[in-house]
Residue frames as qw, qx, qy, qz and C-alpha x, y, z in Angstrom:
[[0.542, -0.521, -0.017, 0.659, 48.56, -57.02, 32.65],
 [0.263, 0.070, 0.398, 0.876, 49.22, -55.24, 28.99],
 [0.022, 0.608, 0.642, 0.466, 44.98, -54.60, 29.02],
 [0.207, -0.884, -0.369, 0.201, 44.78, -52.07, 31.80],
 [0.231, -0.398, 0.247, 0.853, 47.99, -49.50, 30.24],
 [0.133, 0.415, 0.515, 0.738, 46.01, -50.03, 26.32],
 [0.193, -0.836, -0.504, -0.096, 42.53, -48.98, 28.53],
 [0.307, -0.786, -0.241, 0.480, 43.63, -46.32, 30.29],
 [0.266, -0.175, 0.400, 0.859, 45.72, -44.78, 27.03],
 [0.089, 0.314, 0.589, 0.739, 42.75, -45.03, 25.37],
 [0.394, -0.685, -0.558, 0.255, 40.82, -43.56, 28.26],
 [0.363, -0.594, -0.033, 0.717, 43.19, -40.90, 28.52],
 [0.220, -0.057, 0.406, 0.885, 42.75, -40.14, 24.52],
 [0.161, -0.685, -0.694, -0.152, 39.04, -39.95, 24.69],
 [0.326, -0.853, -0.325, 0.245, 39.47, -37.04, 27.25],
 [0.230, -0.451, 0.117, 0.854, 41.76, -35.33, 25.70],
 [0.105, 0.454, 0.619, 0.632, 39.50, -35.49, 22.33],
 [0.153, -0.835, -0.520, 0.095, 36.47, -34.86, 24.54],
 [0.222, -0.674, -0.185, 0.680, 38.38, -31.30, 26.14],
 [0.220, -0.140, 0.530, 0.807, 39.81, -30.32, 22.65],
 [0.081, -0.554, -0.578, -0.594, 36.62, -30.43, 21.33],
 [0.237, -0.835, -0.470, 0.158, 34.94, -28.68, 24.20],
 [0.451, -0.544, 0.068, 0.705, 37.83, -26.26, 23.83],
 [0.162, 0.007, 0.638, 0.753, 37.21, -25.60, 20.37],
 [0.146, -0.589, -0.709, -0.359, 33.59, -25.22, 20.66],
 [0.380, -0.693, -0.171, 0.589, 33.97, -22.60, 23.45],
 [0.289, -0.417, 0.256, 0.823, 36.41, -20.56, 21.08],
 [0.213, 0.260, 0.753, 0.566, 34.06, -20.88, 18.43],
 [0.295, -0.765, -0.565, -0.088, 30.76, -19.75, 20.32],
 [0.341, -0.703, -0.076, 0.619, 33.16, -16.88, 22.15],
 [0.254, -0.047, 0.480, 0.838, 34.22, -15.76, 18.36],
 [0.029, 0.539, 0.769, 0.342, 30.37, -15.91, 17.37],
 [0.234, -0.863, -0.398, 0.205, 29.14, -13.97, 20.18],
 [0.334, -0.673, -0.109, 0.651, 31.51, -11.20, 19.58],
 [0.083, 0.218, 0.643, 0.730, 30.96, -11.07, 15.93],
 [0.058, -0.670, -0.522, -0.525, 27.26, -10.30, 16.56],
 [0.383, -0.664, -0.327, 0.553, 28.14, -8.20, 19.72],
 [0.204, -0.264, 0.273, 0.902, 30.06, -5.73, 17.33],
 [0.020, -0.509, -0.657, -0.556, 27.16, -6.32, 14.37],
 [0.327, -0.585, -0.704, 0.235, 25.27, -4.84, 17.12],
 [0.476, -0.637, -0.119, 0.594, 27.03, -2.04, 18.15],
 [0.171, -0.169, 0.444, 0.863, 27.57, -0.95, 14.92],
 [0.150, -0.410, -0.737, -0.516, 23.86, -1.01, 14.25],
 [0.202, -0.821, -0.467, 0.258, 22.81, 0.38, 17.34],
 [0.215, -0.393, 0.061, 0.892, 25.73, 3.66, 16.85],
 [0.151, 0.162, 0.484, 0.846, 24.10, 4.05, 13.57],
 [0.026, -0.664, -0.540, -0.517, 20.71, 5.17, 15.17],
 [0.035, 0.018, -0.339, 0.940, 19.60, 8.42, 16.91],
 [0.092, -0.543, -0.746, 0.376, 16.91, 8.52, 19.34],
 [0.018, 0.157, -0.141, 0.977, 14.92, 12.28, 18.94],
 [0.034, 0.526, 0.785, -0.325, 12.00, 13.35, 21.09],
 [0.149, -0.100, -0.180, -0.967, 9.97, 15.80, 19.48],
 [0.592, -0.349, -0.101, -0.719, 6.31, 16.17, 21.15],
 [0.484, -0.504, 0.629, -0.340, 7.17, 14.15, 24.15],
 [0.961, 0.248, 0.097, -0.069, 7.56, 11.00, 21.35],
 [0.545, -0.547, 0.564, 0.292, 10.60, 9.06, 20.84],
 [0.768, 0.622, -0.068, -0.134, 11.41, 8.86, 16.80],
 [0.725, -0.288, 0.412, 0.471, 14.07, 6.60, 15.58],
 [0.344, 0.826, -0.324, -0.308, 16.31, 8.46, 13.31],
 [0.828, -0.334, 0.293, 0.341, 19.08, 6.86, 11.47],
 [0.275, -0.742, 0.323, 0.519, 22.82, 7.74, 10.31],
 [0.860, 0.416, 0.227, 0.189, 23.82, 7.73, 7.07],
 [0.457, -0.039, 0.304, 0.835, 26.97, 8.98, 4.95],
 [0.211, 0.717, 0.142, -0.649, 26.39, 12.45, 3.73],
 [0.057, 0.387, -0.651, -0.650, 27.09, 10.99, 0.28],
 [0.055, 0.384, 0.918, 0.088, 24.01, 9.02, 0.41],
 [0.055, 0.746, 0.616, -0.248, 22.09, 12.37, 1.21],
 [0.367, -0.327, 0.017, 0.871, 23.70, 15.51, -0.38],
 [0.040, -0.314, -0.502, -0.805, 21.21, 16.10, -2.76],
 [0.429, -0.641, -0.613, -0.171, 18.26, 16.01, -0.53],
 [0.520, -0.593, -0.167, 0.592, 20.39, 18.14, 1.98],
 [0.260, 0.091, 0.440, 0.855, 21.12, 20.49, -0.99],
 [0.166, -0.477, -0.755, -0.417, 17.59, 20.75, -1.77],
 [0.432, -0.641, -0.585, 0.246, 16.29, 21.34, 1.94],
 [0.352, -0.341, -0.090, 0.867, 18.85, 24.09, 2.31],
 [0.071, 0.202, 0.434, 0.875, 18.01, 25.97, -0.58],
 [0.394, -0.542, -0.566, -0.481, 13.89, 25.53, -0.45],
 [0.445, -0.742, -0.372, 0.337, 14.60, 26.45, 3.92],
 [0.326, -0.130, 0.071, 0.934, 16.34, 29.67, 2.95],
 [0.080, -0.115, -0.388, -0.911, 13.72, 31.03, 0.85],
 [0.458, -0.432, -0.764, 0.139, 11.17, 29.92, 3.21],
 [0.330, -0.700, -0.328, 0.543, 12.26, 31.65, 6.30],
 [0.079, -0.079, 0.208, 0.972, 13.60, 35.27, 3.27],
 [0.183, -0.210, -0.649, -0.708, 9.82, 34.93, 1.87],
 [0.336, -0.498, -0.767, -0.224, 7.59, 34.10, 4.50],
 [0.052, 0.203, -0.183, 0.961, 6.57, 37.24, 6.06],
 [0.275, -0.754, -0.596, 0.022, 3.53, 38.24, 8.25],
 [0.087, 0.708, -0.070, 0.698, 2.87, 42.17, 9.11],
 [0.697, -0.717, -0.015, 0.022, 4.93, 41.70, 12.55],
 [0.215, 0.810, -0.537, 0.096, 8.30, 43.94, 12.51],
 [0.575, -0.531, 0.613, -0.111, 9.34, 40.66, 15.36],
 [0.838, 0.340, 0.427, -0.010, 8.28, 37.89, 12.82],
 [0.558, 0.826, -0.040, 0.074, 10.00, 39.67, 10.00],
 [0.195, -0.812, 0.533, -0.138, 13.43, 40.03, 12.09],
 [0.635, -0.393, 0.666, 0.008, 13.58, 36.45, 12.93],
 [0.802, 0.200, 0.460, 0.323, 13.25, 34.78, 9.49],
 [0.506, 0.784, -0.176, 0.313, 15.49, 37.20, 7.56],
 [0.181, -0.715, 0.652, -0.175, 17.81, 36.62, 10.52],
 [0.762, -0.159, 0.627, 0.027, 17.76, 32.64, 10.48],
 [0.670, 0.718, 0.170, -0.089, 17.94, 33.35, 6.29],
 [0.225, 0.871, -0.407, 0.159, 20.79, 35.39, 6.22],
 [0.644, -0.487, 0.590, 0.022, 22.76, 32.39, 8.12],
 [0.870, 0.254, 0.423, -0.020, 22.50, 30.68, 4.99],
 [0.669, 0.700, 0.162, 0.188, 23.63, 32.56, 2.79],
 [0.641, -0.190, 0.021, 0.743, 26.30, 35.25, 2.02],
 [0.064, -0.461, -0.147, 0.873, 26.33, 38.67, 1.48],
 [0.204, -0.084, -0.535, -0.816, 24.30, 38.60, -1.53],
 [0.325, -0.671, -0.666, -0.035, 21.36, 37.96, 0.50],
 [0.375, -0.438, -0.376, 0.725, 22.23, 40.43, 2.94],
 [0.096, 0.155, -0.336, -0.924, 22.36, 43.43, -0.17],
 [0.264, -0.389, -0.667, -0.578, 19.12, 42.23, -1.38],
 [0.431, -0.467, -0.630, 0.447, 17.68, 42.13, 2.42],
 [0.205, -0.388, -0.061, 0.897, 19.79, 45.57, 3.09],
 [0.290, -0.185, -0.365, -0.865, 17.43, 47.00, -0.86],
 [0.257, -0.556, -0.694, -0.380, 14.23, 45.77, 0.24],
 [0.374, -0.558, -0.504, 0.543, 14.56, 47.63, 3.76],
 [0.090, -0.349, 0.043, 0.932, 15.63, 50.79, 2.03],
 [0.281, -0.133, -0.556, -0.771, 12.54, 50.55, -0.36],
 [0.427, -0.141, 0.465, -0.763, 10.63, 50.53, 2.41],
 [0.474, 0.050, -0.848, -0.234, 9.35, 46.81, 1.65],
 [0.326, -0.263, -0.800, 0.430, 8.90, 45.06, 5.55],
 [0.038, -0.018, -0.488, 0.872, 7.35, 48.39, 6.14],
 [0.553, 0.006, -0.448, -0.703, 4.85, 48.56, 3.46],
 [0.610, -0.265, -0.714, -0.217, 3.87, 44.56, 4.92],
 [0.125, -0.361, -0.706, 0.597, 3.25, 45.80, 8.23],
 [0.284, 0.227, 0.185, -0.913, 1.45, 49.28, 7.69],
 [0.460, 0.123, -0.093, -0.874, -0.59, 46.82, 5.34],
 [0.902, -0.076, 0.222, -0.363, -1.33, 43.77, 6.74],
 [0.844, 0.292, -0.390, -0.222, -0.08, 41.73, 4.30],
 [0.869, -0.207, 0.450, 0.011, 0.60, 37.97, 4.91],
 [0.489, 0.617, -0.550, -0.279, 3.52, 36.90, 2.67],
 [0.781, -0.102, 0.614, 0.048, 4.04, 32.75, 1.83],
 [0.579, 0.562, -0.335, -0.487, 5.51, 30.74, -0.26],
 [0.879, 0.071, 0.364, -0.300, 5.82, 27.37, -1.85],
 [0.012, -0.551, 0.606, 0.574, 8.43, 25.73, -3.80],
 [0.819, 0.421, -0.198, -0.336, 7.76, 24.20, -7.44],
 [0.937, 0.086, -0.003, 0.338, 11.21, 22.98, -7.98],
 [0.347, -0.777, 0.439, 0.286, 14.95, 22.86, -7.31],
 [0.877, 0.418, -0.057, 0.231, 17.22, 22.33, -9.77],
 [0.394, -0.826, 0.401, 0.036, 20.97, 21.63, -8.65],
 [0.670, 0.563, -0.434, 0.214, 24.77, 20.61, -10.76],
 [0.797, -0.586, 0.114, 0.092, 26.67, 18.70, -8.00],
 [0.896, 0.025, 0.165, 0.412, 29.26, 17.69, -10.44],
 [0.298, 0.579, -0.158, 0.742, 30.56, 21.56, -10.62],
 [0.448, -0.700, -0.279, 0.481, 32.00, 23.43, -7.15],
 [0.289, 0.037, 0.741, -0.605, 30.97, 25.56, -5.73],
 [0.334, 0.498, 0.800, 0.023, 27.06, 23.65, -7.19],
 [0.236, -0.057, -0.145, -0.959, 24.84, 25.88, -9.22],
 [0.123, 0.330, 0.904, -0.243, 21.15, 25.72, -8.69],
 [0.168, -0.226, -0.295, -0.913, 18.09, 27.35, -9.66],
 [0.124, 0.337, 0.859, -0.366, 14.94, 27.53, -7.55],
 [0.257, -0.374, -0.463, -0.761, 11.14, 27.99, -9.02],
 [0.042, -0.238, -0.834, 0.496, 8.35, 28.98, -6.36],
 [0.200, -0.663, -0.663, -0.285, 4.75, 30.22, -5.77],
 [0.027, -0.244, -0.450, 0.859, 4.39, 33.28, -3.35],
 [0.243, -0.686, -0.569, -0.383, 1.36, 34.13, -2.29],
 [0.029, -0.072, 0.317, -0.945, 1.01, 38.10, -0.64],
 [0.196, -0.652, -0.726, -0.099, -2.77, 37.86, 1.06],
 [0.007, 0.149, -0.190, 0.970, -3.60, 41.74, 1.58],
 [0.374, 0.259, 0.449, -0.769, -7.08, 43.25, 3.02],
 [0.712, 0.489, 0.288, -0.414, -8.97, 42.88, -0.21],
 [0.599, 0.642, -0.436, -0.196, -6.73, 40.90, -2.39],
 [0.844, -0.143, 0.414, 0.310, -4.67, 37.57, -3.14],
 [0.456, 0.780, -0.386, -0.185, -1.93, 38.20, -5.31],
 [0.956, 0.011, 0.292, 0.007, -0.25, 35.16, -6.79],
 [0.121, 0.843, -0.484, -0.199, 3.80, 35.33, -7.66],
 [0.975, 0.080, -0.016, 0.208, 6.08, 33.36, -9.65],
 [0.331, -0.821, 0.448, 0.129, 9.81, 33.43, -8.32],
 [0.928, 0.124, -0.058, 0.348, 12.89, 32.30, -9.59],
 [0.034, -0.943, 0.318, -0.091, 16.01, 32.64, -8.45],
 [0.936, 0.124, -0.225, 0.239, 19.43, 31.07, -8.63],
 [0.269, -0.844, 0.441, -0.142, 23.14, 31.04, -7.09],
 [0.733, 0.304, -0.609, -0.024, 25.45, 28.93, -5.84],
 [0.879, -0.456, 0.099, -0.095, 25.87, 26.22, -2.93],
 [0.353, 0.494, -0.683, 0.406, 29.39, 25.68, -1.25],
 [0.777, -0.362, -0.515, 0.021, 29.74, 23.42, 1.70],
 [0.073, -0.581, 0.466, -0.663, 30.81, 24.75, 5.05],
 [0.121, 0.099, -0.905, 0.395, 30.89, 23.38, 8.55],
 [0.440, -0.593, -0.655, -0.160, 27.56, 22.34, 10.13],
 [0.123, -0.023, -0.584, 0.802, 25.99, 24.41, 13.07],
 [0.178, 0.551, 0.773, -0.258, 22.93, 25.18, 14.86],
 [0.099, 0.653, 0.026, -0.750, 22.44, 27.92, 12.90],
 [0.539, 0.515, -0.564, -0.356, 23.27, 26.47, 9.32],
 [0.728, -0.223, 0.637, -0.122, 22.58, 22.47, 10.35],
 [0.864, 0.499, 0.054, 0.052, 22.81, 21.14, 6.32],
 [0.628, -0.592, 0.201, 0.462, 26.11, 23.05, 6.10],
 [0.498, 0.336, 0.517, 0.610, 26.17, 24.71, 2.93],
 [0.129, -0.690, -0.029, 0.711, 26.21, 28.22, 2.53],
 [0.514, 0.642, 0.470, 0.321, 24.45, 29.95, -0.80],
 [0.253, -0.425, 0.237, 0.836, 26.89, 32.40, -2.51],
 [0.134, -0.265, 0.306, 0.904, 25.72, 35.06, -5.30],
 [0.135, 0.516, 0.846, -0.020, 22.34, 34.55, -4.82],
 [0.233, 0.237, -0.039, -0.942, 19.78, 37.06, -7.00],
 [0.527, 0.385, 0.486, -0.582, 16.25, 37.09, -8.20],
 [0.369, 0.012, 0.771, 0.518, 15.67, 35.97, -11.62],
 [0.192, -0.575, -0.564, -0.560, 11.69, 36.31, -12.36],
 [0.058, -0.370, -0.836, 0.401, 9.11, 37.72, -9.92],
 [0.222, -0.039, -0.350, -0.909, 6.10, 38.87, -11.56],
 [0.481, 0.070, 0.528, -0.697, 2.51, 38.65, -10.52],
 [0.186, 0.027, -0.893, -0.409, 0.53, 35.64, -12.19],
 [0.408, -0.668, -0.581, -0.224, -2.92, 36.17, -10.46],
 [0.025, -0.055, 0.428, -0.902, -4.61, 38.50, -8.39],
 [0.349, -0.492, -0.707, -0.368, -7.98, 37.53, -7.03],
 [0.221, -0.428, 0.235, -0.844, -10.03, 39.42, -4.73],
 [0.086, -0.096, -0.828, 0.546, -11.46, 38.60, -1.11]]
């Protein structure tokens, strides 16, 4: 008579162990999964997809405090790029001293505004000439604002019967501004001027 109330208490505490645990293992495995749901999500936000020649490249995000030098760098050595690299074509010559002059500030512009009036762009059209150039090195003080920097490069002017080989330097300073398609690094070079440029070979064709 007393053996079928103990069985059935202890029947009844079995099943409540059993649920508790099943209830507890549930809340556990529902905690897991949404830990690595989020790990996810926070690992998928950090990358960017870009197609460039009908290929999918995985980019990924980072703090700009992990990249500012190298983004420093890029700016500087794509400025003098698109101000330097000339070709005798008045259209060619418009666009990269107009994607240049985004970079910078008005001290490009004045240097831009002398080489036009010294009849510079015209001189490389009426004479062919191909103008490139190549940086050596950047050198750049984060730990003063706005930065200073100094850049060393290689231009090379390829005329009808001549290479002429130039060494450039020139320096200024880097201040951060907002980001756009125009200025994607977001830094904007202020009181930029020419240090050296002086011919260091000239070989003939």
């Amino acid at each position: 008579m007393f053996s079928k109330p103990k069985n059935i208490d202890t029947a009844f505490r079995q099943i409540r162990m059993f649920t508790l645990s099943i209830i507890i293992g549930c809340l556990l495995f529902s905690g897991f999964t949404l830990y690595k749901s989020q790990q996810l999500t926070a690992s998928l936000q950090q990358k960017v997809y870009i197609l460039a020649n009908g290929k999918a490249l995985e980019a990924f995000a980072t703090d700009r405090r992990d990249n500012i030098l190298v983004e420093a760098k890029d700016h500087i050595s794509t400025f003098h790029r698109y101000f330097f690299t000339l070709d005798p074509d008045e259209k060619v010559i418009i666009a990269n001293t107009g994607k240049a002059l985004y970079l910078a500030d008005a001290s490009a512009k004045r240097q831009y505004d002398n080489l036009t009036e010294n009849n510079y762009y015209s001189n490389i059209i009426a004479g062919n000439i191909s103008q490139e150039i190549t940086v050596d090195s950047v050198s750049i003080d984060l730990q003063q604002i706005p930065s200073y920097f100094r850049y060393y490069g290689t231009q090379q002017l390829t005329r009808t019967g001549s290479i002429v080989t130039r060494r450039l330097v020139t320096e200024g300073y880097l201040r951060t501004v907002s980001r756009s398609d125009n200025n994607p690094h977001g830094f904007l070079i202020e009181g930029w001027k020419t240090l050296e440029n002086t011919d260091i070979k000239i070989q003939n064709r």
